[in-house]
Each structure stands twice: as structure tokens, then as C-alpha cells.
C-alpha positions as CSV (number, residue, x, y, z in Angstrom):
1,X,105.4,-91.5,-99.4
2,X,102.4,-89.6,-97.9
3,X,102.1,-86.1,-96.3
4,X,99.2,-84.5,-94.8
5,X,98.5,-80.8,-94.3
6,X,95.8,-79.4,-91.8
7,X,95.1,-75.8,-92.8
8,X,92.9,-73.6,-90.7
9,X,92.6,-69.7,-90.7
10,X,92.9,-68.1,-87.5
11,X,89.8,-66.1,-87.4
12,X,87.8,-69.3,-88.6
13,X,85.6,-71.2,-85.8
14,X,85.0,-74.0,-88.2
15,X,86.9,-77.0,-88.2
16,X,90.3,-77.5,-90.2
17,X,90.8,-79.1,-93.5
18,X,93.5,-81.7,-94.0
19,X,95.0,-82.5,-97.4
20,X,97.0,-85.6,-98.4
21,X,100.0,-85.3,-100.8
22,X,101.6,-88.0,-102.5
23,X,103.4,-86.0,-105.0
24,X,106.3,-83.5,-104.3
25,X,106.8,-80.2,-104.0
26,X,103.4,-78.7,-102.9
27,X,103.2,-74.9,-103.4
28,X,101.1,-73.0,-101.6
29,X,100.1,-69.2,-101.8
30,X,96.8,-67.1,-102.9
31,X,97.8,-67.4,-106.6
32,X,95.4,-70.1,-108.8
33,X,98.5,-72.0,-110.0
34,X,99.3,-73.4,-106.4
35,X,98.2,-76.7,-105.1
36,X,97.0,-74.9,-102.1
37,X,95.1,-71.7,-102.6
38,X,94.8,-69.7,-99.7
39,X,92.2,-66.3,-99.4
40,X,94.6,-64.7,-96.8
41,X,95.0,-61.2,-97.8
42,X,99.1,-61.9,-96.3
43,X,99.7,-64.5,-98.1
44,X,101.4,-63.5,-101.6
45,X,100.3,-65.5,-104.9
46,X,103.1,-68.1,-104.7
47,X,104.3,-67.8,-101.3
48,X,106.4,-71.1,-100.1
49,X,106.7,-75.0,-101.4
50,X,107.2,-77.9,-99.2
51,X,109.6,-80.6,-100.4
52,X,109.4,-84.3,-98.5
53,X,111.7,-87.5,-99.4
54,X,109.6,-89.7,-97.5
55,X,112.2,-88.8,-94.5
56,X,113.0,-84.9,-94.5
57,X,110.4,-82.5,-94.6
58,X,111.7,-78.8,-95.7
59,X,109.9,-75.6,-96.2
60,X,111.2,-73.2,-98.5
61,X,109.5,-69.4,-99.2
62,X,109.7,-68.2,-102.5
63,X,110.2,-64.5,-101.6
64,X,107.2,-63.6,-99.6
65,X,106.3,-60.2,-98.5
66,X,105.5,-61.5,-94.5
67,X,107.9,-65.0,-94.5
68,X,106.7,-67.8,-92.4
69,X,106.9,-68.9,-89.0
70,X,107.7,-72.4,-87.5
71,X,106.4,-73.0,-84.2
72,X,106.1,-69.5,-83.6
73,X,109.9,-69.0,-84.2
74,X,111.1,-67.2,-87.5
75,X,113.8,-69.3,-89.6
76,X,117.1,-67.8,-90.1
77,X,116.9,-68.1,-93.7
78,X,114.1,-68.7,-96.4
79,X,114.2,-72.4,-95.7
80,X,113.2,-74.5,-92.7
81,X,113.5,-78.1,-91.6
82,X,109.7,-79.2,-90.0
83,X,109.2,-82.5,-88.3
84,X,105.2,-83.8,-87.6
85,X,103.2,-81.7,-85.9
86,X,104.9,-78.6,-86.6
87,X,102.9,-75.8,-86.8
88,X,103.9,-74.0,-89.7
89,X,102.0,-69.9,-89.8
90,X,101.9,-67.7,-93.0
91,X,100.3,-64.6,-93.1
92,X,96.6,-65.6,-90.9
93,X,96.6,-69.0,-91.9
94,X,98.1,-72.0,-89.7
95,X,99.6,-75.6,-91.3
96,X,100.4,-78.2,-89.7
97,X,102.5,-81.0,-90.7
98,X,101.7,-84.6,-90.1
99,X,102.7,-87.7,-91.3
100,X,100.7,-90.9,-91.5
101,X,102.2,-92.6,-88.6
102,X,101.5,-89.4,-86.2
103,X,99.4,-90.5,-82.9
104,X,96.1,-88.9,-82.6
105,X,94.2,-88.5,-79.1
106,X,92.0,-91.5,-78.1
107,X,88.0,-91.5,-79.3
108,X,86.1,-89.9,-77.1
109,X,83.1,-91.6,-74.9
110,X,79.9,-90.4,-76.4
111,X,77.9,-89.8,-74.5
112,X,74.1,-90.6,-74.5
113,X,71.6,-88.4,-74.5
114,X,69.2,-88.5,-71.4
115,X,65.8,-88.4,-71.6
116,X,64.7,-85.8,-69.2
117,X,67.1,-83.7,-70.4
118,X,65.2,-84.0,-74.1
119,X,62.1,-83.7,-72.8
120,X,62.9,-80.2,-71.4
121,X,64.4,-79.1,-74.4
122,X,61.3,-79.2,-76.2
123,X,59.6,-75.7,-77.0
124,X,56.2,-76.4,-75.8
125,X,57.7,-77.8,-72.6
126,X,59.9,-75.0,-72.6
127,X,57.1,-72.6,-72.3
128,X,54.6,-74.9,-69.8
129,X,57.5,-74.4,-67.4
130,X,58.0,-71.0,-68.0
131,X,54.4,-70.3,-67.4
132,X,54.0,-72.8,-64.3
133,X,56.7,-71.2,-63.0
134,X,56.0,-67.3,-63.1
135,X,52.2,-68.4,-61.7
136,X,53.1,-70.5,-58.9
137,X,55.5,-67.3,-58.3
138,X,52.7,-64.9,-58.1
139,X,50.4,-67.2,-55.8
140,X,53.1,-67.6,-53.5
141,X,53.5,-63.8,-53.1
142,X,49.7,-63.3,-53.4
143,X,49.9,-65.5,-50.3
144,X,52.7,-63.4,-48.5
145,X,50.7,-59.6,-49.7
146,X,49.5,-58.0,-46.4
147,X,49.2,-54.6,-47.8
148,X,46.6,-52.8,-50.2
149,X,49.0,-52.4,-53.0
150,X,48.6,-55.3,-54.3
151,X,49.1,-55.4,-58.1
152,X,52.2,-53.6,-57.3
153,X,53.8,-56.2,-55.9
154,X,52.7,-59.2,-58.3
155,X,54.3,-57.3,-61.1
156,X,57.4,-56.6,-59.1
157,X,57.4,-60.6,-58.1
158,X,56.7,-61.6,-62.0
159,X,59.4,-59.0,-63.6
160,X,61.7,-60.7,-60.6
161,X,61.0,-64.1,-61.5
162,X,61.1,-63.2,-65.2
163,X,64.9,-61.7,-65.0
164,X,66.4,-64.4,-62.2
165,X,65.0,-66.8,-65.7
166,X,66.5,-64.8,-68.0
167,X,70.0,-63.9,-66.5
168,X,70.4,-67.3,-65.1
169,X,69.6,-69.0,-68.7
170,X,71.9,-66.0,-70.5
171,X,75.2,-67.1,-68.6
172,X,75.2,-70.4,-69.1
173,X,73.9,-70.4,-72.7
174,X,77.1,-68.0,-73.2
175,X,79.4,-70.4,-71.2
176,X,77.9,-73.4,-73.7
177,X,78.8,-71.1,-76.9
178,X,82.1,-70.5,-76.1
179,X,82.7,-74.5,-74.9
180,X,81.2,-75.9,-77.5
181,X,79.6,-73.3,-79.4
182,X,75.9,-74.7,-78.4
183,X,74.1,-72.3,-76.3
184,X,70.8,-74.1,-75.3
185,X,69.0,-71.9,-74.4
186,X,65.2,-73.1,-74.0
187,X,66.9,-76.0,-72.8
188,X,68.6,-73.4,-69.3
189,X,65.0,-72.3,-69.5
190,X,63.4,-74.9,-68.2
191,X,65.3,-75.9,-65.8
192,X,65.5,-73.0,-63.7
193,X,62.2,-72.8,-64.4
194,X,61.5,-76.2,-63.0
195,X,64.2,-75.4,-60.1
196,X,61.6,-72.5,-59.3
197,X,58.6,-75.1,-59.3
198,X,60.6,-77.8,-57.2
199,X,61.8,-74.5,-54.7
200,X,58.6,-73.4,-54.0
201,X,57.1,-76.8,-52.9
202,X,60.1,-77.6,-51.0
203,X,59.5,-74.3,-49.2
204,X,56.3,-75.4,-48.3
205,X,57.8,-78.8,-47.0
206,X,60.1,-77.1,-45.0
207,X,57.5,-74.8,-43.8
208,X,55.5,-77.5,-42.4
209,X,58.7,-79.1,-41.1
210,X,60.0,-76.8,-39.1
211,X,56.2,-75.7,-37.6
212,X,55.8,-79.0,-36.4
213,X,59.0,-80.0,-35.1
214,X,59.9,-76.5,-33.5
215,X,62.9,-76.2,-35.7
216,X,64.9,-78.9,-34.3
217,X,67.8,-81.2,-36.3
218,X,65.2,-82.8,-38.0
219,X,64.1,-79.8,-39.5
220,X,67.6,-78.3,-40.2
221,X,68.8,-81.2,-42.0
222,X,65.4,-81.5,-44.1
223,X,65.5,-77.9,-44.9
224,X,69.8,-78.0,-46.2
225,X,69.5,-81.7,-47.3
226,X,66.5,-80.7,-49.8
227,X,68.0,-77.6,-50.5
228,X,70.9,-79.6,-51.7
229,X,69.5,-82.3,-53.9
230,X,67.9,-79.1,-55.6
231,X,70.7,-77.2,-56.3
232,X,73.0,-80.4,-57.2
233,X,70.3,-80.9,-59.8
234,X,70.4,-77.6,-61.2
235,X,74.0,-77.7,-61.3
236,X,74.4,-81.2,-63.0
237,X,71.9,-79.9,-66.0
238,X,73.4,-77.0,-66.6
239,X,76.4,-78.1,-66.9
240,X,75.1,-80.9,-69.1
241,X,73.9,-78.8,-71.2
242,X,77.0,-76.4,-71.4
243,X,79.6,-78.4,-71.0
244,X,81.1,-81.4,-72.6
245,X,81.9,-82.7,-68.9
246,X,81.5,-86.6,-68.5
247,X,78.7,-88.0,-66.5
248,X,80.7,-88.3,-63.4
249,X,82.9,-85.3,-63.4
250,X,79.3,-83.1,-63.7
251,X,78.3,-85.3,-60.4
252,X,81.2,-84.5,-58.5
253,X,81.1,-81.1,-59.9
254,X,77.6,-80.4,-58.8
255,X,78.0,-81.9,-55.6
256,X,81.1,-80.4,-54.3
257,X,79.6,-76.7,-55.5
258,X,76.6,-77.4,-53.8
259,X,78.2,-79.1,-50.8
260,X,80.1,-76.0,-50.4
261,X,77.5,-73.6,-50.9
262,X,75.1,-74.9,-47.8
263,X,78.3,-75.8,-45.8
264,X,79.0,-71.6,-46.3
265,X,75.1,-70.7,-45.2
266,X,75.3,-73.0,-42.3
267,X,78.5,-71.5,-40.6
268,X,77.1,-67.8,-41.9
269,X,74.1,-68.7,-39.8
270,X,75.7,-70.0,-37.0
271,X,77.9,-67.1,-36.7
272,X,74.9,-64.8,-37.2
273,X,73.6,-66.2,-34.3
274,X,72.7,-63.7,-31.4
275,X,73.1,-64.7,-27.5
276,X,70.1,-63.0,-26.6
277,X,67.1,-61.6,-28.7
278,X,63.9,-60.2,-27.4
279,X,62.2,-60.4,-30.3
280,X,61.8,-64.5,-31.7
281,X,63.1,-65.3,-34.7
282,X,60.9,-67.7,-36.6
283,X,62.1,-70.0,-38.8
284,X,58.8,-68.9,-41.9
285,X,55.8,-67.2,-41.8
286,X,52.6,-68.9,-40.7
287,X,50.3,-68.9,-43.5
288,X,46.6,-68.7,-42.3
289,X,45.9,-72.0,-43.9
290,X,48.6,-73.6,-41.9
291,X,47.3,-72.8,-38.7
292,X,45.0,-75.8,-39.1
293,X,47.8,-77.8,-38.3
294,X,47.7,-76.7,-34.6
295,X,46.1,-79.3,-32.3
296,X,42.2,-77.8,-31.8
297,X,41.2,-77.3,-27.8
298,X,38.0,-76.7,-26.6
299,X,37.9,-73.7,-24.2
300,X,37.5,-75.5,-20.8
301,X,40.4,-77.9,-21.9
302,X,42.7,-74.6,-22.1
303,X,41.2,-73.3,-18.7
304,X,42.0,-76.8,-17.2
305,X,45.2,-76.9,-18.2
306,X,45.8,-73.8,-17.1
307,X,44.5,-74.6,-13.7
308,X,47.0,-78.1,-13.7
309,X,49.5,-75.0,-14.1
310,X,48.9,-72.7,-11.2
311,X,48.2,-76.2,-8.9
312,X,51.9,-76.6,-8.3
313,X,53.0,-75.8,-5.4
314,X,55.1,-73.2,-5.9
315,X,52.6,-70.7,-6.7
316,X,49.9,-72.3,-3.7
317,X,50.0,-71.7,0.1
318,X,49.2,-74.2,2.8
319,X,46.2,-72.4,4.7
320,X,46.9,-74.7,7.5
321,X,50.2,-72.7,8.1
322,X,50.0,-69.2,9.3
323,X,52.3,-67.0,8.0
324,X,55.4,-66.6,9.7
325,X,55.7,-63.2,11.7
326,X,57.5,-59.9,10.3
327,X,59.7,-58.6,12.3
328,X,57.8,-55.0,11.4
329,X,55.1,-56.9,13.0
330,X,54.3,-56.4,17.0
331,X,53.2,-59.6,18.7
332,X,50.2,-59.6,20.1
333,X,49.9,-59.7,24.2
């Protein structure tokens, strides 16, 4: 004849503690004379007993100032018949009754740790990709500066780069505290941080694509399918690291968010589309460096093929034929 109790406090975040009776009636209450001492401030010294035959399982209050609750339901009297896995509520404090035949959920798959995600998590990693990431930032924009102000607008693009890194790392290490009160954060650090590294290469990629291919499907599906890995990435470690999500649900996840989140800026770009536009809309900036690319002509190549341009004869005459007469014109005698 066995009887276990799992007591936890309602204001408590810790885990609950369970108690095995053999022996019966168990008091409970705040008094030091009880088998189970609670420090509830609603809970009187000796506030109820719980009686078990091996088949019944009553609890009966002594008098308390606040009663007890069973299953959030009051009993009509002082006593109350519980069955396992009734919840059982005096003052803050919750009990539950079980008995040693009660089914528990199944284990859990534990889930191994991966290495890249350990190797980010490290503080001096932490910080290399921190610092990578707010200097590649302010080459890139030293890159874009056309204008004198110049130190202006690093320190705008660092304190930008500085708070997407904070704000981005600050969600999801409040999201992980409340799941499973881990927040992580070095570990949402360093991989936005590396998210920032990856984007700004892939920018280049795609700046290079689309230059040489004229912005064609090629270069649309480089420039959302790379987009895409990237984000799916992002998503799958943050939510690896804030989550207790299985391997494949963060997959699916990740993918389907990020699916949906390209899918939206392609129709938003298609729709944004104008018939007509005098001026060209280019797909990046040319960086002076990238103008290398451009296949080199000497000067009397580009006057030739100018000349192979003007040949056609649309734009030529036959001097042979004379032109035919106006009508304006009076003919000779």
C-alpha cells in the first residue's frame, strides 16, 4: 500500500517534489508536527489528512481557514473522495495524487548536441563574430559612401548593425527563457552575427550574378534560392537554441517560414512591377571594382562596330537610285 504526493508551489519555477507514503493518515499543513510541512502563508498549521486503504483515497480538512479544492472544484463538505492524478490545491500550494501504477508520458529523445552549434556558443567565438561582423559592415558601406560625411554614416551603419544584433539575439533569448528557461544568448549572437557575414558575401554573389547575366532566371533564382538556404539556417539555429523542437520539426519549421517569406517578396515584387519606366531600374549598384568585369575594347573595335551598325540598310541609300520626285517638285523641261 503505497501513495505518492507531488507538491509544487504555484509561484515556484522549480521542479516538484514527490513523496512516497506507506503509512496512513498523512497530515499536512504549515505546523512542524505534520508529515508535510508547507511555507504557504494560506495554509494553517494542521490544515487536512489524507486517509488511503490501498483502494480509496479521501481527503479530509481539519478546519482550515481557506479549505481545499479538488480539481479546481470546492467539496461540498470537509471531506473529498480523490482518485490518481487529482489535483488537490490548498492555499498556493498544488498536490497531486498518484499511485504507483499511474502511467507516465514516454521518455523523451535526447537529443544530441551539434557541434557547430557548440562551437558558436563559445565566448571568444562569440566575440570574433561580433567583431567580423560590425567590420565587414562598415567596409561594405565605406564601399557604398559617395558623399563627404563620411564618419557620419559608418557610425550610423555600426550603431545599425549593433542594434539589428542585439534586438534580434534579445527576442529569441526571451522566447528560450520562457520555453525552457535557457536564454542563450552569446549563442543568438553569433549567429546573426554569422547570418550578417554569410549576407554580405552572398550579396556580392548576387551582385556579380545578376551583372553578368542581365538579371535573367538564372539570376533570380540564385539571388531567392541563396537568400533561402540563409534564412532557413538562421531559423533552424535559433530555434535550436530556443526551443526544445526535434530535429525535424525545426527543419520543416525553418523551411516553411522561410519558403513563405521569399514566396511573399517575389509576388510583392511582381506586383510592384511598373509597365513602363523611364528611368532603369537596376538590379545593385556597380561598384568601381566590378566594372573590371566588363569585356575591355580597344577604341577602333567600338568605332567598327559601330560602323557594322549604321551599314544596314535601313539607315544607307542606294546612290544608284535617284530619289523619287516630290510632288512639290516641278519637272524639269
Amino acid at each position: 500500500m503505497k501513495l505518492i504526493l507531488e507538491m509544487r508551489h504555484h509561484g515556484d519555477d522549480v521542479d516538484a517534489q514527490h513523496f512516497a507514503f506507506t503509512k496512513f493518515p498523512v497530515s499536512i499543513g504549515r505546523g512542524f508536527d505534520n508529515d508535510i510541512i508547507l511555507n504557504d502563508p494560506y495554509v494553517s498549521p494542521r490544515h487536512l489528512h489524507i486517509e488511503y486503504d490501498g483502494e480509496t483515497c479521501i481527503a479530509n480538512d481539519y478546519g482550515s481557514e481557506n479549505g481545499f479544492t479538488v480539481n479546481g472544484q470546492s467539496p461540498s463538505g470537509r471531506r473529498a473522495s480523490l482518485k490518481s492524478g487529482d489535483a488537490l490545491h490548498i492555499g498556493q500550494t498544488e498536490i497531486r495524487i498518484y499511485k504507483p501504477e499511474h502511467p507516465v508520458a514516454a521518455a523523451a529523445i535526447l537529443q544530441k548536441g551539434n557541434p557547430i552549434f557548440d562551437w558558436v556558443t563559445r565566448p571568444l567565438n562569440v566575440w570574433a563574430c561580433f567583431v567580423i561582423a560590425v567590420a565587414i559592415t562598415l567596409c561594405w558601406s565605406w564601399l557604398e559612401i559617395w558623399s563627404e560625411e563620411e564618419g557620419l554614416a559608418l557610425a550610423g551603419a555600426a550603431l545599425g548593425t549593433i542594434g539589428v544584433i542585439v534586438i534580434w539575439s534579445a527576442i529569441w533569448s526571451v522566447a528560450g527563457r520562457l520555453t525552457h528557461h535557457k536564454a542563450h544568448f552569446k549563442g543568438h549572437v553569433a549567429l546573426i552575427c554569422l547570418y550578417l557575414i554569410a549576407g554580405t558575401v552572398a550579396w556580392y554573389i548576387v551582385a556579380y550574378i545578376d551583372f553578368l547575366t542581365n538579371e535573367n532566371w538564372f539570376s533570380h533564382i540564385a539571388t531567392y534560392g541563396i537568400n533561402f538556404v540563409m534564412l532557413a539556417f538562421l531559423l533552424y539555429g535559433s530555434f535550436a537554441l530556443a526551443t526544445k523542437m526535434r530535429r525535424r520539426r525545426r527543419i520543416i519549421s525553418a523551411g516553411f517560414f522561410s519558403f513563405g517569406l521569399m514566396a511573399g517578396i517575389v509576388v510583392f515584387t511582381l506586383v510592384s512591377i511598373k509597365s513602363f519606366n523611364q528611368q532603369p531600374i537596376y538590379p545593385s549598384t556597380l561598384e568601381p571594382f566590378l566594372a573590371q568585369l566588363v569585356p575591355a575594347n580597344t577604341v577602333n573595335e567600338y568605332m567598327d562596330g559601330n560602323d557594322r551598325l549604321f551599314a544596314s540598310d535601313e539607315f544607307t541609300q542606294d546612290k544608284a537610285t535617284p530619289p523619287a520626285a516630290s510632288k512639290d517638285t516641278p519637272a524639269k523641261n
